[in-house]
N, C-alpha and C positions, 0 to 999 in steps of 0.2 A: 179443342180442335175437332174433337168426333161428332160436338153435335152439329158446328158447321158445316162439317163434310156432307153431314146427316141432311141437314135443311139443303141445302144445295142441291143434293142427288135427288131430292124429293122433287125439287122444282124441277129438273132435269124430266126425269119418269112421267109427273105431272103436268106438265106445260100442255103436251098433245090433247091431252082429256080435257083439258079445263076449256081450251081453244074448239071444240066440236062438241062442247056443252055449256054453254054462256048463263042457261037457267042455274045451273051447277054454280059458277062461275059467281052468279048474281049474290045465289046466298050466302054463300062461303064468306061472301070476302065482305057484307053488309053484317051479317048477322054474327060471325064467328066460326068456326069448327066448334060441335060438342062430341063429346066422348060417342052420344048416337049416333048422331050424323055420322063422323068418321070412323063409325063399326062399320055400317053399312056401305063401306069402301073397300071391304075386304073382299077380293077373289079369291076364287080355289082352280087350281088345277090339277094336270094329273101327269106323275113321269113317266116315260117309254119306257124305263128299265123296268120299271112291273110287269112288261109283258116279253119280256126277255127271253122267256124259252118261246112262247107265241112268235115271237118275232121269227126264232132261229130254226124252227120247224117249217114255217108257210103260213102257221093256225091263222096269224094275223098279220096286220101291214098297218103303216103310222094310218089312214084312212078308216081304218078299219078300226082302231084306236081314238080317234076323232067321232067316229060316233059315238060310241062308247060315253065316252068325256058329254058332249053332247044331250044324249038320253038320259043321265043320269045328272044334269044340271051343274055341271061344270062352265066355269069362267072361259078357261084356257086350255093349252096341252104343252108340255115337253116336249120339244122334237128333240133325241139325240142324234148325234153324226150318222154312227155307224149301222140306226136302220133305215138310210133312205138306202133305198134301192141302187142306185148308184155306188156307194161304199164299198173299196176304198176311194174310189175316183172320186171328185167334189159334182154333187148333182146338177144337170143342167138347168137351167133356167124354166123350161116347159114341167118338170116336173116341180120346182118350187113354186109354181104360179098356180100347177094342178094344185097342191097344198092351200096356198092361201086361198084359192077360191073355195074350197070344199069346208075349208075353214070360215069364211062367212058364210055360206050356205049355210050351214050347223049355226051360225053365233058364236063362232068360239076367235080367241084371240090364238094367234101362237106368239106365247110369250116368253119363250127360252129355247135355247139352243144348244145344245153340249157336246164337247167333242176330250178326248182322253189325248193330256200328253205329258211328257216327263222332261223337268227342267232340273232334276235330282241327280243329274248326272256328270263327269267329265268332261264328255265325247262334246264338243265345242258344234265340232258340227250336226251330232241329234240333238243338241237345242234349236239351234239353228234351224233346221228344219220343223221342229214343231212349233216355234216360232211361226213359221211360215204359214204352215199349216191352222192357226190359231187366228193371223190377221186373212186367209182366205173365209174364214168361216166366221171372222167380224162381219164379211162382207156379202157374204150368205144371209148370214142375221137380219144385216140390212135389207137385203133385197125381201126377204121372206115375210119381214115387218118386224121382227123379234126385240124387245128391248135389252135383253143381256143372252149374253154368251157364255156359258158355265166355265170354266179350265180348273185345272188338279199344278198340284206341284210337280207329282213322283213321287215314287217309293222305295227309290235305291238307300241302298246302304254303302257310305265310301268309306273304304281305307286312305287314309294319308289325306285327308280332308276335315277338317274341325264343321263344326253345324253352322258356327257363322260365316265361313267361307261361302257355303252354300246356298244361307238365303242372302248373299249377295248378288249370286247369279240371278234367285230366285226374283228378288225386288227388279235388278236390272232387266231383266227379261217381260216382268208382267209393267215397267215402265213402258216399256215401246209396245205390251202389246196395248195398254191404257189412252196412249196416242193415238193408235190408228183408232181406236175404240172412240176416240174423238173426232175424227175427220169422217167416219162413217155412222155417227150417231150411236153404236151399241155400246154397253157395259161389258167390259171383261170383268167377270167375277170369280173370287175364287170360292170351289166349295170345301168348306175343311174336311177332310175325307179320308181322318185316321191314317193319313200317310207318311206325312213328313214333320207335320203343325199337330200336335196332338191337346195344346193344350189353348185355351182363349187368350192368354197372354199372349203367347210364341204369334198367333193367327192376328190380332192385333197391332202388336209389334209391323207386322208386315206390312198392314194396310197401313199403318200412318208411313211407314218409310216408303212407299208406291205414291200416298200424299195425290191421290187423282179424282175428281170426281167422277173419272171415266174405269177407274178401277173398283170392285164395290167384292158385295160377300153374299153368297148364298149360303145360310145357314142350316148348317146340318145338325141337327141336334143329335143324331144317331153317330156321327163321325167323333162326339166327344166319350171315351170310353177310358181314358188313364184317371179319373176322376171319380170319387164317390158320389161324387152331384152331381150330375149332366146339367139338370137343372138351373143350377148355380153357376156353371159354366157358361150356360147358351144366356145367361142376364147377361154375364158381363160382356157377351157379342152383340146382343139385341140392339143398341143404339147403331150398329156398323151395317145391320142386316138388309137387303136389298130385296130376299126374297126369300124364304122359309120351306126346307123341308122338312116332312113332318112322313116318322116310318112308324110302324106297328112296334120296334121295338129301340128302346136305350139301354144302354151298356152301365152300368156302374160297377168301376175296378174291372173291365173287363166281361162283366158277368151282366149277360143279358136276362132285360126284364120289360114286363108290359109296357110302354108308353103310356105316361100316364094326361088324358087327354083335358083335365082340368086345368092341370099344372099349364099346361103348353095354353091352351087359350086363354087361361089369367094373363100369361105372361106376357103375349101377344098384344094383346088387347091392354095390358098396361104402358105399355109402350107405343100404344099408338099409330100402332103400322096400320096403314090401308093398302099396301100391295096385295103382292099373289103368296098363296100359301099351297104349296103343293105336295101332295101324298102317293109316296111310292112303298109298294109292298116286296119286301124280299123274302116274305114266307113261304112254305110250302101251301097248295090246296089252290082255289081258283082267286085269282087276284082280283080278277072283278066285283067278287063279293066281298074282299075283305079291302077294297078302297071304298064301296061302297058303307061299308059299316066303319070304319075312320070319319070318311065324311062326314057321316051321320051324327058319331060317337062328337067329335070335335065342334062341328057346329050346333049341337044342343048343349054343349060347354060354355061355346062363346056366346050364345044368346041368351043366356042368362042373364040378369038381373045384377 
């Protein structure tokens, strides 16, 4: 069933591209995909959370972040929720349109959207509301041009709750928000985010019981840490993956260590993906320089031979 899902969501993502590029179109579909051809489908972009103290200072603003992205030959950019300027209110219209224009100016797509919310809980009605909050910013997505929409589980811990109780709420809850995620063209995707799904199984598990092509997976390869192989782990997600983050560092058993940037674009690239692969740094020291030396590092991996 995952590779169905897999071929589906692809045509889904891909329909727009293929219909505003017919030479694209021409060959693809006469001549075949080769493993070439579909490397050189790969994007890169870049997440907002890398500039996180930048942001929470003044240093910087998503614009300001967009050149950035920009100058340094970037695809795309992460817009998360809570730095547009409006936050917590949902942003008005004049400033999402300020965005997407500043964003073709540059050449850049925005091609995700993220916002934080907790479905890991009791309170009937704070799902409910971030629920709410989740199908307003499908709908942002859409306006903005975005093709998925990031969301989290939560990170509670419950008494007098079993785990499968919870990703009942879990599955029912990312069902409707998968729906609306279909009536307004975006992907709700979950990222696995060492919160509540720790491991590829449990994160799997989920996406077949959500069973949506409007529900999809941002793969965190960083968010796998109960595991001696990250590695190992992010294989058995890579057929589910929608879209790839890729950090400066992976956890094995817990215990953080280099990324290793071979491993990550064999892996990529064995699988096929022509999506967005995007690189966020949560190190100390200036982030710019060390997305730039990711990129770097990564794309003279995948260009290999």
């Amino acid at each position: 069933m995952k590779n169905n899902r897999r071929d589906a969501i692809k045509k889904l993502i891909m329909a727009p591209l293929l219909l505003s590029f017919p030479a694209l179109w021409s060959a693809s579909s006469s001549t075949g995909r080769t493993e070439t051809a579909s490397s050189k489908r790969l994007q890169y972009s870049v997440n907002a959370y890398s500039f996180n103290d930048e942001f929470r200072s003044g240093e910087m603003d998503l614009f300001d972040m967009m050149e950035f992205a920009s100058d340094i030959g970037l695809n795309a950019v992460d817009l998360t929720a809570y730095y547009f300027s409006s936050y917590p209110k949902l942003p008005k219209k004049s400033e999402l349109f300020a965005l997407k224009k500043r964003a073709l100016e540059l050449g850049l797509n925005i091609s995700w959207t993220g916002i934080r919310n907790n479905f890991v809980t009791a309170d009937v009605e704070a799902r409910n509301r971030d629920l709410k909050m989740i199908k307003d910013w499908l709908d942002i997505s859409s306006t903005i041009g975005s093709s998925i929409l990031r969301i989290f589980t939560g990170r509670n811990q419950l008494e007098g709750y079993t785990k499968e109780q919870v990703k009942t709420w879990l599955v029912d809850a990312f069902k409707d928000c998968a729906q609306h995620g279909a009536d307004v063209g975006v992907i709700a995707a979950l990222q696995n985010h060492n919160e509540f799904l720790f491991t590829a199984d449990e994160v799997i598990s989920i996406i077949e019981r959500v069973d949506s092509e409007w529900f999809g997976l941002i793969l965190d390869i960083s968010g796998l840490r109960t595991t001696s192989d990250p590695y190992a782990e992010a294989e058995k997600l890579a057929p589910y993956a929608n879209y790839w983050f890729i950090k400066e560092h992976v956890y094995h058993n817990q215990v953080k260590r280099p990324t290793d940037m071979a491993k990550m674009a064999a892996m990529i690239k064995r699988h096929n993906f022509r999506g967005y692969v995007s690189f966020e740094s949560l190190s100390d020291g200036n982030p710019k320089e060390i997305i730039k030396e990711m990129l770097a590092e990564f794309k003279m991996e995948f260009n290999k031979s």
